[in-house]
C-alpha positions in Angstrom: -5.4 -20.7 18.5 -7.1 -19.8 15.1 -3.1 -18.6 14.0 -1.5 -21.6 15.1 -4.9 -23.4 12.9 -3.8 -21.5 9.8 -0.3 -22.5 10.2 -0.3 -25.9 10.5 -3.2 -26.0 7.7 -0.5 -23.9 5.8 2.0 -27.0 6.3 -0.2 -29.7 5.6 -1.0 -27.9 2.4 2.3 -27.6 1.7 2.5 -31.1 -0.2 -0.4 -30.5 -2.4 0.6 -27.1 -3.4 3.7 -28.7 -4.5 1.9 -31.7 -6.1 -0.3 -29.2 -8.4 2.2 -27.0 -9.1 4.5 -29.8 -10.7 1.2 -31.1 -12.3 0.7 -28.4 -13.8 4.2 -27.8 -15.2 4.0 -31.4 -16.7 1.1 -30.7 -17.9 2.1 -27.9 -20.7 5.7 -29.9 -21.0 6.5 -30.8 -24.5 8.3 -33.4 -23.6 5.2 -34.8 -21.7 3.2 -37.0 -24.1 0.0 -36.7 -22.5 0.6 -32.6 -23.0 -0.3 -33.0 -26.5 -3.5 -34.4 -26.1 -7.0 -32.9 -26.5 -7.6 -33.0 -22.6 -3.8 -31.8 -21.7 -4.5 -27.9 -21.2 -8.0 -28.8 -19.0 -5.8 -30.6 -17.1 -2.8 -28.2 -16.3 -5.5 -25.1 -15.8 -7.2 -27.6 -13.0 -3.7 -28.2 -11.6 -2.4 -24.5 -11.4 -5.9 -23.2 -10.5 -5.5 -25.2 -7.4 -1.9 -24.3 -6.4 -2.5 -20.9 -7.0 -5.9 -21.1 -4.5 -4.2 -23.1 -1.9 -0.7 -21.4 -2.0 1.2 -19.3 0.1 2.0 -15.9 -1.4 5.3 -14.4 -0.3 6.3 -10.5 -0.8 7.0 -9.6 -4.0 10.1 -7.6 -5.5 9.7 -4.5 -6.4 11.8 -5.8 -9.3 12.0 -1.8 -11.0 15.6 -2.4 -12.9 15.5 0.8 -15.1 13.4 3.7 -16.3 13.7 5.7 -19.5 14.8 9.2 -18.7 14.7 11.4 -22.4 14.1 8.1 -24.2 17.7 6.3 -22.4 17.5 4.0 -20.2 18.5 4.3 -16.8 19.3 2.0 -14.4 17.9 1.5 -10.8 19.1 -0.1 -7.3 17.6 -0.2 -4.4 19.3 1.2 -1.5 18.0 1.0 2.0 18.8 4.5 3.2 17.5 3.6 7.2 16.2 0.9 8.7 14.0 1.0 11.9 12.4 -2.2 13.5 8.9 -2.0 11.4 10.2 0.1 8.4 12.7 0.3 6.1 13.1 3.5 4.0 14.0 2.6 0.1 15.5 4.9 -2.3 15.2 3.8 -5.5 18.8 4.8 -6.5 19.8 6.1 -9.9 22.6 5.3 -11.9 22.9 7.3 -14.7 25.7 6.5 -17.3 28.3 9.0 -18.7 26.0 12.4 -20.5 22.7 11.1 -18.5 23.1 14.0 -15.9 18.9 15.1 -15.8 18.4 12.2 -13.2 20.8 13.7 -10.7 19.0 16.9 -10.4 14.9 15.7 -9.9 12.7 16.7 -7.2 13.0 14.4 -4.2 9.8 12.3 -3.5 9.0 10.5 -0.1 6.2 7.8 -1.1 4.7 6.8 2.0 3.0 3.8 1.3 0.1 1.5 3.4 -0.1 -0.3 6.5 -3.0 -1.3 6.0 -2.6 -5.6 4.9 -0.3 -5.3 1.3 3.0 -4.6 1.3 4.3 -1.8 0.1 5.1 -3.3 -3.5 1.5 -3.0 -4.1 2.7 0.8 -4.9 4.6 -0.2 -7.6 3.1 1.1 -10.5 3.3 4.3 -8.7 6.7 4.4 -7.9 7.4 3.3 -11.9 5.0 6.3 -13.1 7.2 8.4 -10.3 10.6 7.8 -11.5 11.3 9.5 -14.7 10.5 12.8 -13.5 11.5 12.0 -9.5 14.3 11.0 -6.8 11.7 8.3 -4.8 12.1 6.9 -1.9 9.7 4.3 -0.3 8.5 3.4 2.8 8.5 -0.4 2.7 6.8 -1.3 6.5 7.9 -5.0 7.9 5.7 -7.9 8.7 5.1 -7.3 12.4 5.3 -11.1 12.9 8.5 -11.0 11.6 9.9 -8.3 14.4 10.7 -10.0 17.7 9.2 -8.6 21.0 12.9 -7.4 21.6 12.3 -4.7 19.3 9.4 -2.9 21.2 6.5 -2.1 20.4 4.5 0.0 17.5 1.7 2.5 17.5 0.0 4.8 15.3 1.9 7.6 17.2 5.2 5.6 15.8 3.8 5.4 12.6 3.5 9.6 13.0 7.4 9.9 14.5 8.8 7.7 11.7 7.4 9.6 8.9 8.6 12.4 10.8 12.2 10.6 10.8 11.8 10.3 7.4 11.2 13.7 6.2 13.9 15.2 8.6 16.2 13.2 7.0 15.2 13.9 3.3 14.4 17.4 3.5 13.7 20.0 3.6 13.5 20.2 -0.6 10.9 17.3 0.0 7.3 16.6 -1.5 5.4 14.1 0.3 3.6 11.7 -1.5 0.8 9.5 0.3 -1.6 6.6 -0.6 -4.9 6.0 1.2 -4.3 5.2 5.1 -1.2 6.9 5.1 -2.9 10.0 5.0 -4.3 10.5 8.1 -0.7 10.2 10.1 1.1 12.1 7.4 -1.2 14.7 8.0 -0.7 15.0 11.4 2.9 14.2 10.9 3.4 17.7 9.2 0.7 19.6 11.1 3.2 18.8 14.2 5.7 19.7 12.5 4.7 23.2 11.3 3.1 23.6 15.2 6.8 23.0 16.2 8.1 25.6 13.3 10.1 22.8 12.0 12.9 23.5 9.5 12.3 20.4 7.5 8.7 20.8 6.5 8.4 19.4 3.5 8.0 21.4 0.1 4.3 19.7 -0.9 2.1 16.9 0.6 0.0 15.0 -1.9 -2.6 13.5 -0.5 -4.8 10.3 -2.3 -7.8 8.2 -1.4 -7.4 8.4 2.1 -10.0 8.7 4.9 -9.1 12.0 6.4 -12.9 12.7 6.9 -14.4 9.3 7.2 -17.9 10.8 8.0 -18.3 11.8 4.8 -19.7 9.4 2.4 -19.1 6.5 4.6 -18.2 3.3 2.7 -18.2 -0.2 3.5 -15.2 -0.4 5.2 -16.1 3.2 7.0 -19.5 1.3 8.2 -17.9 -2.0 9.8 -15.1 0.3 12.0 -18.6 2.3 13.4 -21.2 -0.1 13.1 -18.5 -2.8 15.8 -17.6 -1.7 18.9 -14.1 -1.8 19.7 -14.2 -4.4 22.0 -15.3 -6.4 18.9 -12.0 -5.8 17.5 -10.0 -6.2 20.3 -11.7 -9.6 21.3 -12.0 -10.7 17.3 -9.4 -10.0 14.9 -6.3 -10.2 17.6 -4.0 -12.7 18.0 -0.6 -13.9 19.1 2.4 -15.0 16.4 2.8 -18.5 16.8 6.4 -20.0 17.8 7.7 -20.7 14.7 8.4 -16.7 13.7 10.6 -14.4 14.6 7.5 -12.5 16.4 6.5 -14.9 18.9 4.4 -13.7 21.2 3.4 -10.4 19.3 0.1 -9.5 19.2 -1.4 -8.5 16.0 -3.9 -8.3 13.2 -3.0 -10.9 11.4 -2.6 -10.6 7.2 -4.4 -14.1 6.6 -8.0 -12.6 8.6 -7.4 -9.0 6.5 -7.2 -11.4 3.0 -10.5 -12.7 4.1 -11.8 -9.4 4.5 -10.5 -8.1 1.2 -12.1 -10.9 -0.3 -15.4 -10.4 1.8 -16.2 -6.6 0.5 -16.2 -8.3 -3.4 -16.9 -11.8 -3.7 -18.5 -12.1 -6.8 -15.8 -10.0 -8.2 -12.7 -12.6 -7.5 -14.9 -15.8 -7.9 -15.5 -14.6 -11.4 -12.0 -13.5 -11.8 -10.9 -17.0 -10.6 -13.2 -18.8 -13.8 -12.0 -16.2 -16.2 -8.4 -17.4 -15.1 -9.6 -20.6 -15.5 -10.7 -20.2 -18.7 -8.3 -18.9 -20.0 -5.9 -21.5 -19.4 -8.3 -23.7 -20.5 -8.3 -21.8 -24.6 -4.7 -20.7 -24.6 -5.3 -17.1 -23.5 -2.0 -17.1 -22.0 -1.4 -12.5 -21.6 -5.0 -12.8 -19.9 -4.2 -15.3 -17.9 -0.7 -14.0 -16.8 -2.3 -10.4 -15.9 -4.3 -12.6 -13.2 -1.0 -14.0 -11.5 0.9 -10.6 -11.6 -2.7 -8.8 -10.3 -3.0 -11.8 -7.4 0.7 -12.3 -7.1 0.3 -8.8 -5.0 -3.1 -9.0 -4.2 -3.1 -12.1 -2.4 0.8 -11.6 -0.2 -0.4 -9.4 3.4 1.3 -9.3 6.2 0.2 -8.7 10.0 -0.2 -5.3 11.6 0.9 -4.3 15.5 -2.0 -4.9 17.0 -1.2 -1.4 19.3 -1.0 0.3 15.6 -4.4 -1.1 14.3 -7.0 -0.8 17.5 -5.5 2.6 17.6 -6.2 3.6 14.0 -9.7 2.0 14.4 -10.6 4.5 17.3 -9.0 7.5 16.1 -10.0 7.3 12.6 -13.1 5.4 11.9 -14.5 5.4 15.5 -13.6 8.8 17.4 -13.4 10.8 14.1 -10.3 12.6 16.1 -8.7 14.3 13.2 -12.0 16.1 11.5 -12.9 16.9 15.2 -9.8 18.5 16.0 -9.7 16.6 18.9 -6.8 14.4 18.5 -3.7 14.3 21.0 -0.7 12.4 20.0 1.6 11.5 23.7 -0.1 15.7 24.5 0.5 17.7 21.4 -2.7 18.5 19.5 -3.0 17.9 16.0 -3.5 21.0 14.3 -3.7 20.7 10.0 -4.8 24.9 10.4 -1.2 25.6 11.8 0.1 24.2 8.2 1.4 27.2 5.7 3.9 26.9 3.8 3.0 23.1 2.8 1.1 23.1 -1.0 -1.4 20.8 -0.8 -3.0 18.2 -3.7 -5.9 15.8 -3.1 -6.3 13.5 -5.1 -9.8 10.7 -5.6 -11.2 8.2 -7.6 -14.8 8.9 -8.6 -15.9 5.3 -8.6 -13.5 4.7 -4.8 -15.3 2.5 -2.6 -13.0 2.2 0.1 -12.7 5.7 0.7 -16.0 7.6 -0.3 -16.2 10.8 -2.1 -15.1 13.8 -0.5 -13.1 12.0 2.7 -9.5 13.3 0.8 -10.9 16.2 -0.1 -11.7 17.4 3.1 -8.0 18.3 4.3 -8.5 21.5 2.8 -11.2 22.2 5.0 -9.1 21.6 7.7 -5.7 22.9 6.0 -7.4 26.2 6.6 -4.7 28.5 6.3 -2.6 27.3 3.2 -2.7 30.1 0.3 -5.8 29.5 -2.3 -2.3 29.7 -4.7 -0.9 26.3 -2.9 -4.6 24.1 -3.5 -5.2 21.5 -6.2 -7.9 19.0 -6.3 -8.8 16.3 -8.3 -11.5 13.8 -8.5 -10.2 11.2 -11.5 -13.5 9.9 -13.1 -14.5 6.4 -14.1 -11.2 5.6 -11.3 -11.7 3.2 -8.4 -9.8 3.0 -5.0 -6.6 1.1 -7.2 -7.1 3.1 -10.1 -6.2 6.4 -9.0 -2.4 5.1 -8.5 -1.7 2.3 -10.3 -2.8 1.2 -14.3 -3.5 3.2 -17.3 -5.2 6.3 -16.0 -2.6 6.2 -13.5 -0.3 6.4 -15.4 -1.8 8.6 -18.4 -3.6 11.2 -15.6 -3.2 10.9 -12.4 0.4 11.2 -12.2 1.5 14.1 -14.9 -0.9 16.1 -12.7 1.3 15.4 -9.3 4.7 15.9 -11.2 3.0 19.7 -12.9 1.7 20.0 -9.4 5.7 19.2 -7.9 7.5 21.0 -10.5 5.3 24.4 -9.5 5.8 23.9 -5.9 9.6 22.9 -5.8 
């Protein structure tokens, strides 16, 4: 019932939205005579402040067109290399021009990006910082409201086989690149693999902010998943797609209840980010206030989760503790990160993270027990929060020349 609420609120917005978006447009027209008076920019910052509070956010583009390889520009396409029913896998395709022949020969990247509320264009900072130096492909996961029950089902042991799919398919020259959640199943994706003796184990796995030891330094997020029981989540947070999408029927975690726990964890934070917006409008600070849109633009578009793929993440992550155990079965074969060899290693933190606490990334190599001392890196980034450590400046400046040295001397 509490989807089909949000829905219909969603429509009956719908008008308003439109009203204070066209307000204020008219607003900051020069062709508008009221725009040139003292009140005018008051006026169109009260307008768009309301649009963008009330509106719908749709997925972004990744909308990466080129990249400068040896200071020439190269273009990019996207190319959807396979599609399953939740995931598409993007290869961020380039084209060099006649002489540009360095981009034809770089060290293939699989990104594998969160299910955890954002799309995966929230990585794209990451995949811009990646692509000088790196062939990337993406996974880019699909709205599960947006999949119709035809199509099956998904759970986190899906999650594990299509990363799995993935890496067959790209490797076996492949580094594996993962961002928070992701982690955990790309972890155990490889550590079946390398129990099977797989010939497509991957060349590196990189591994950042993720909660492969979520006992450690428990954050806030850590404390909710152990401090509810599950039944709480089942009987909470899970609801049906309404009629009017594709996934009818479907149960899941919907985006718009994840949004409102994003925005629970830092309140303060966005209400004053909200008035600095405002303000700014208000004095003409248009770069400040277009770095709010871009920030929220992405911030503020989620999408539902399988609800099969989320309870089962909440119990063998954050409840059961089933990977640190070594306890964790997936459809009968163990999970075992010590049977991993030949796979280098990198962990990768944000000192100030406070969605996944000191040491939790770290601990894979506790439990990576018998990859070579010569096949380790670590890295704790300081004055970096959870966002920090792969996307803006000290992404770009530190973070990532450390995971293309740490590529380069495992390729």
């Amino acid at each position: 019932m509490l989807y089909q609420m949000h829905t219909q609120s969603r429509v009956l917005l719908h008008p308003l939205m439109q009203w204070a978006n066209n307000s204020a447009q008219q607003w900051t027209n020069q062709y508008f005579p009221l725009a040139h008076t003292p009140f005018a920019k008051q006026m169109a910052a009260n307008c768009e402040l309301l649009y963008r509070l009330g509106k719908h956010y749709d997925k972004p583009l990744f909308a990466i067109d080129s990249v400068l390889i040896n200071d020439q520009a190269v273009t990019i396409t996207e190319e959807i290399v396979l599609s399953k029913a939740f995931c598409t896998l993007l290869h961020f395709k380039k084209q060099p021009t006649a002489g540009q022949t360095t981009a034809l020969n770089q060290a293939k990247v699989l990104l594998v990006a969160p299910l955890s509320g954002h799309h995966a264009t929230l990585l794209r900072d990451t995949v811009r910082g990646l692509l000088p130096d790196h062939d990337v492909y993406i996974t880019d996961w699909t709205d599960a409201r947006m999949v119709p029950l035809a199509q099956g089902t998904f759970h986190l042991h899906d999650y594990i086989y299509y990363v799995q799919d993935f890496i067959r398919l790209l490797g076996p020259e492949l580094h594996v690149i993962s961002v928070c959640q992701p982690t955990v199943p790309v972890l155990a994706a490889i550590s079946l693999l390398a129990t099977e003796k797989d010939a497509h184990l991957p060349k590196s796995m990189t591994m950042m902010g993720g909660p492969i030891d979520p006992r450690i330094s428990p954050t806030k997020v850590n404390l909710l998943a152990t401090e509810k029981p599950f039944s709480w989540f089942e009987n909470t947070v899970i609801y049906r797609v309404p009629a009017n999408y594709p996934g009818a029927g479907r149960k899941v975690y919907p985006g718009f209840l994840q949004y409102a726990g994003f925005i629970a964890m830092n309140p303060e934070r966005h209400a004053k980010s909200y008035q600095k917006f405002y303000e700014d409008l208000a004095s003409g600070e248009d770069i400040s206030a277009e770095q709010h849109r871009q920030f929220y633009n992405e911030y503020n578009a989620v999408l539902d989760m399988s609800a099969d793929y989320y309870l089962e993440t909440i119990q063998t992550v954050f409840q059961d503790f089933s990977l640190p155990l070594g306890t964790w079965d997936v459809e009968g074969k163990r999970v075992r990160p010590q049977d991993i060899s030949s796979v280098a290693l990198f962990t990768i933190e944000g000192a100030l993270d406070d969605i996944s606490g000191a040491g939790q990334t770290h601990a894979a190599h506790t439990l990576c027990s018998n990859i070579p001392e010569s096949k380790r890196q670590q890295y704790t980034a300081p004055e970096c929060g959870h966002f920090g450590i792969f996307s803006g400046r000290r992404w770009r400046e530190t973070v990532c020349p450390k995971i293309t040295a740490f590529i380069k001397e495992n390729s």
